[in-house]
N, C-alpha and C positions, 0 to 999 in steps of 0.2 A: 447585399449590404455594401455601402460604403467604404472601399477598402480604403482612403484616402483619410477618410471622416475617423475609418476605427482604429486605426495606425495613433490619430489624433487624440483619442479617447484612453485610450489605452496606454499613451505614454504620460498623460495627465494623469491615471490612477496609479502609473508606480512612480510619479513624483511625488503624490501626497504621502506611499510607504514608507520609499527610500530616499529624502532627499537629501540625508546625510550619509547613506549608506544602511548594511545591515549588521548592528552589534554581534548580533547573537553567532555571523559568520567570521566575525574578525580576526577569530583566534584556530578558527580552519580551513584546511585545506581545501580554497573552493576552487581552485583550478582541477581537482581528482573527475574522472568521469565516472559517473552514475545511472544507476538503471534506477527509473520508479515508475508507478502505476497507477490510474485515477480509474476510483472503484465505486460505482451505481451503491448506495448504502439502503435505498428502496426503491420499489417498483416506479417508475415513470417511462417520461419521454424526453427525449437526450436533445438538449440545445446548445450548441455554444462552439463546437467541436475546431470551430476556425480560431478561438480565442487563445491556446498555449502554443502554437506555434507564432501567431504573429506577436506573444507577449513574449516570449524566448529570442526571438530575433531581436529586440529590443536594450535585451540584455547582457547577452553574451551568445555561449554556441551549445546549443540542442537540438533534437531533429524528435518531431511526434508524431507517432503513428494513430488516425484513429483505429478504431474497433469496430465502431457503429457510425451509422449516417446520424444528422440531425432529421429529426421528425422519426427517429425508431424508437419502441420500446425498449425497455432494460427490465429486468427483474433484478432483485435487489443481491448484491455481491457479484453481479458481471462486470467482468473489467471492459471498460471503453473506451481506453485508449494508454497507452505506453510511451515511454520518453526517453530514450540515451543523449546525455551531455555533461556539461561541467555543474558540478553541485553548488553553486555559487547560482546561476542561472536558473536552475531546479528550484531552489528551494527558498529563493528572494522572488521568484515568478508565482509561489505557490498560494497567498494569498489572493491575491488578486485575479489569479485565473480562475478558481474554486470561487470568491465571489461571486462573478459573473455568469459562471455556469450555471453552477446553483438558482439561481435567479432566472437566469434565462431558461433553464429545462423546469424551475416550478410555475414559470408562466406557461411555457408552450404545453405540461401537463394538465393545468387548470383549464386551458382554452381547451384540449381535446376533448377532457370531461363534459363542459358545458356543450361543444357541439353533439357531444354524443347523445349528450340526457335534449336537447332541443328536437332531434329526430326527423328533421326538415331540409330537403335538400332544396327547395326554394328559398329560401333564407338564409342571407351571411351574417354571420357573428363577427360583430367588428369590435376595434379597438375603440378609446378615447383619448384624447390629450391627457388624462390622469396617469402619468408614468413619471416616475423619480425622477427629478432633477438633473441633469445629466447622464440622463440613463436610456432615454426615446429610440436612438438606434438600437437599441438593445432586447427593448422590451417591446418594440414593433417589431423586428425579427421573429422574436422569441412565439407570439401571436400567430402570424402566418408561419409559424413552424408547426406549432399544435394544428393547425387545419382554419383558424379564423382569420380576417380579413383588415387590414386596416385604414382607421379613417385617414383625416387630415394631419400630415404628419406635424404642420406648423398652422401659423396665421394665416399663409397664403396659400394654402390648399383649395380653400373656397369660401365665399362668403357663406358663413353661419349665424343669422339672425335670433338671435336667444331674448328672452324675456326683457332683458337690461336693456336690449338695442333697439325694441319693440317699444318700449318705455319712451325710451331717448329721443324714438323719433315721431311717437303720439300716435301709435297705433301698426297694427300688420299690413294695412294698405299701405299706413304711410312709408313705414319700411322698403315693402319691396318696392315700391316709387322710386324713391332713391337710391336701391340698389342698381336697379334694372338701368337708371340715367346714367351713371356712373361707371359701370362695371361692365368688360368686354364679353362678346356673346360667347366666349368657350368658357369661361369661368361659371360653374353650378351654382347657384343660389338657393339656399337652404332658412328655412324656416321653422322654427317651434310653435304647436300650436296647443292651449290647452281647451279649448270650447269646441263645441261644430259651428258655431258664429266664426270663432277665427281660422276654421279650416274652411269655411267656404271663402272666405275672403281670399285667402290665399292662393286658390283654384283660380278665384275670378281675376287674381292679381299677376298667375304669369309664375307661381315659385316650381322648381326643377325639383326640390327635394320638400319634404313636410315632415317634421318630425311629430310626430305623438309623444308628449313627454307624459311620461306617470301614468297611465291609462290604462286599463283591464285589457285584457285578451278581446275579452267580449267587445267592448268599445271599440276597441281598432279594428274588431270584423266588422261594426255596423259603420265606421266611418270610412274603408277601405271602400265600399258600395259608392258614395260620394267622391271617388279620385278616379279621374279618366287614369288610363294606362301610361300616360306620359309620363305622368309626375310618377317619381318614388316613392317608396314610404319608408321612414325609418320609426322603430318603436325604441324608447331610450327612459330612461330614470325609475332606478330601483329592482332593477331587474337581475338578480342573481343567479348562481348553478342550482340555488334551493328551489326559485320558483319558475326558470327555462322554460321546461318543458311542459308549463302551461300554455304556452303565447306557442305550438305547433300547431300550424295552419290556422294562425289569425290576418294571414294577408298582407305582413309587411315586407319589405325587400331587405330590409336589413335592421340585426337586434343590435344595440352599439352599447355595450357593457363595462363602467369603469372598473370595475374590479376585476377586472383578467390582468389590470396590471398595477393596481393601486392597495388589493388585499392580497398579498405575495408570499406564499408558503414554500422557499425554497428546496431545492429537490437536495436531499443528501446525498453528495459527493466527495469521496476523501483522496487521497492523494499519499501515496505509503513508495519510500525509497525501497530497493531490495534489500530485506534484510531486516527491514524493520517490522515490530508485531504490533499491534494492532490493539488494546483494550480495551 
């Protein structure tokens, strides 16, 4: 990850908490130093583990130890990591690290799931550009933490030719026409196809990647037969943890799934100073 990038990130979300400060500490002693604890509140897998130390540097002075790596399991009430510093820092830090964790360990546990239930070690489960708004470092990490792979992190990843661009430039030949005139020979060129009219064109046109959009299992083995070994295959649209583990050993190189980061069921993580109980 980006240490530069997430330094960057990270001080932009405790400007939108604190930009005037935090009321609720103003009438205590937040220079006291304090012990607390961030506690796994259900079974998962632990992501984020770098985020309360570089969000405590930020703010004042704490030191956090974790407990567990990222990409390990937790069973629910194991503590994963520990904090001594100034309660001021503690506990103005605590949203916002608990956000992100949260988030980042319910994606990296949904991605484990889905490669688990796919059962296909020829095939990478990738990400998509569907990740929250200022959140991509985050929720790409969080992906290749669970065990899956991610795609284009921006626009300039690679050229990906989609229905609209297909449109725009009056067909799949014509597209990669103009990719291929335009576009340097290490940059991939990527395609969606939804016919076998336009996946043959495609083959005959020169594209590095072919996406199958929306297509059966079955479909993508009988069109997989029609793609020499050069080109990739990626299978892409509507493909959930419900219905994975149909599409093992349908022949694609890679499953590219928006909801590993766009349907996000946070992993419960709390955050308790010593001393305090819990209800």
């Amino acid at each position: 990850m980006n240490n530069i990038l997430l330094k960057e990130k990270i001080a932009e979300f405790l400007k939108e908490d604190i930009t005037f400060g935090d009321l609720s500490l103003e009438y205590f002693d937040g220079s006291k130093v304090i012990n607390g604890s961030f506690i796994a509140k259900q079974a998962g897998i632990v992501c984020g583990q770098m985020i309360p130390q570089r969000t405590y540097d930020l703010l004042g002075k704490a030191s956090y130890t974790p407990l567990v790596k990222d990409g390990d399991s937790v069973t629910k009430g194991m503590v994963i990591g520990k904090v001594e510093g100034q309660a001021a820092t503690l506990l103005t830090g605590e949203r916002v690290i608990l956000n992100l964790m949260q988030r980042m360990s319910g994606i990296a546990t949904k991605t484990a799931d889905v490669v688990k239930r796919l059962d296909d070690a020829t095939i990478k489960v990738t990400d998509t550009r569907k990740t929250a708004p200022g959140l991509r470092l985050f929720d790409k990490y969080a992906v290749s933490t669970g065990g899956g792979f991610n795609h284009r992190f921006d626009l300039t990843g690679a050229v990906m030719l989609k229905d609209n661009h297909i449109a725009l430039a009056g067909g799949v030949k014509e597209a990669l026409t103009i990719a291929h005139k335009n576009v340097g020979p290490l940059t991939p060129i990527e395609i969606e196809v939804e016919t076998k009219a336009e996946l043959i064109t495609a083959i005959e046109a020169g594209a590095d990647v072919i996406m199958f959009d929306n297509q059966s299992p079955e479909t993508i083995k009988e069109w997989r037969q029609l793609v020499p070994d050069s080109i990739k295959i990626e299978a892409s649209g509507g493909i959930t943890e419900e219905t994975i583990s149909h599409f093992k050993g349908c022949g694609a190189d890679y499953i590219s799934i928006g909801n590993l980061t766009n349907d996000v069921s946070p992993l419960d993580i709390s955050f308790l100073v010593a001393g305090a109980i819990k209800k």
